[in-house]
C-alpha positions as CSV (number, residue, x, y, z in Angstrom):
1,X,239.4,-84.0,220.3
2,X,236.3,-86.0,219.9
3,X,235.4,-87.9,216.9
4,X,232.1,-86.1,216.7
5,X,233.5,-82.9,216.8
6,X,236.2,-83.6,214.0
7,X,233.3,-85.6,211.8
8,X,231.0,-82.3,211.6
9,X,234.2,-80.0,211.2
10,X,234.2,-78.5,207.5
11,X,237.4,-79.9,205.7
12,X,239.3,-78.7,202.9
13,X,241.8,-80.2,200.5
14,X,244.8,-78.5,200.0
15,X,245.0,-76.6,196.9
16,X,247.8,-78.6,195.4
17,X,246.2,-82.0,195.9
18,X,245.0,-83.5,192.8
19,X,243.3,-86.9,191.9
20,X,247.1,-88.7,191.3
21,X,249.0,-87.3,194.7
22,X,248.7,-87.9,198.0
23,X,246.2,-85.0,199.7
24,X,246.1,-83.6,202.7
25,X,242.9,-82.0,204.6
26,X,242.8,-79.2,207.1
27,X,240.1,-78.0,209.3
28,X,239.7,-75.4,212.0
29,X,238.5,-77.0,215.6
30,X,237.3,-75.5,218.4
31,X,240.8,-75.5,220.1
32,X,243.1,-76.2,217.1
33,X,243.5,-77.2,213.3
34,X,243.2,-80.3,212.0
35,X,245.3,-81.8,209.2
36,X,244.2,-85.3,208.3
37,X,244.5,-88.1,205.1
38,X,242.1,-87.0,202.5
39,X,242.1,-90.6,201.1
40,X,241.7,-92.1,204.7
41,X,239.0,-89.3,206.6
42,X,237.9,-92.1,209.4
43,X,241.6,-92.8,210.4
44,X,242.1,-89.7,212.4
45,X,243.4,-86.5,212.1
46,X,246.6,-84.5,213.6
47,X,245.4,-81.5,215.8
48,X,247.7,-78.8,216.0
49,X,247.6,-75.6,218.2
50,X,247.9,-72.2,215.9
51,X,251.3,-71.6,216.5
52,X,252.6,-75.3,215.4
53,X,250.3,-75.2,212.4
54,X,251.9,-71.6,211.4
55,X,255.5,-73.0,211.9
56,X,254.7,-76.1,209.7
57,X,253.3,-74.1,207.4
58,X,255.8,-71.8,206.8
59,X,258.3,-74.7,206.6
60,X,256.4,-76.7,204.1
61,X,256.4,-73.7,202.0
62,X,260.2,-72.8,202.1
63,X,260.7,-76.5,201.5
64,X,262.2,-77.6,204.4
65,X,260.2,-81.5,203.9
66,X,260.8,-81.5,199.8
67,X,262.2,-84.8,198.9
């Protein structure tokens, strides 16, 4: 995925990210989703096809990466 094309992407924090935890960002691409380091935008970002970003999805929410 280019650089450009990721920069001018429209990113959103996750909703349980706050000012004292460690944030994630997500934005849709042209050919996937990207999940990047809120705190660290210009060090890349993870793209993800649709079906790998619903499968980690559904795992993050039943818990499966809780520490």
């Amino acid at each position: 995925m280019s650089t450009d094309v990721a920069a001018a992407a429209i990113w959103r924090k996750s909703s349980r990210s706050n000012t004292e935890q460690e944030c994630v960002e997500v934005a849709m691409l042209p050919t996937s989703i990207g999940i990047r380091d809120s705190k660290n935008p210009e060090g890349g970002h993870l793209p993800l096809d649709h079906t790998a970003f619903t499968g980690l999805l559904a795992r993050v929410k039943a818990g499966t990466f809780d520490l």
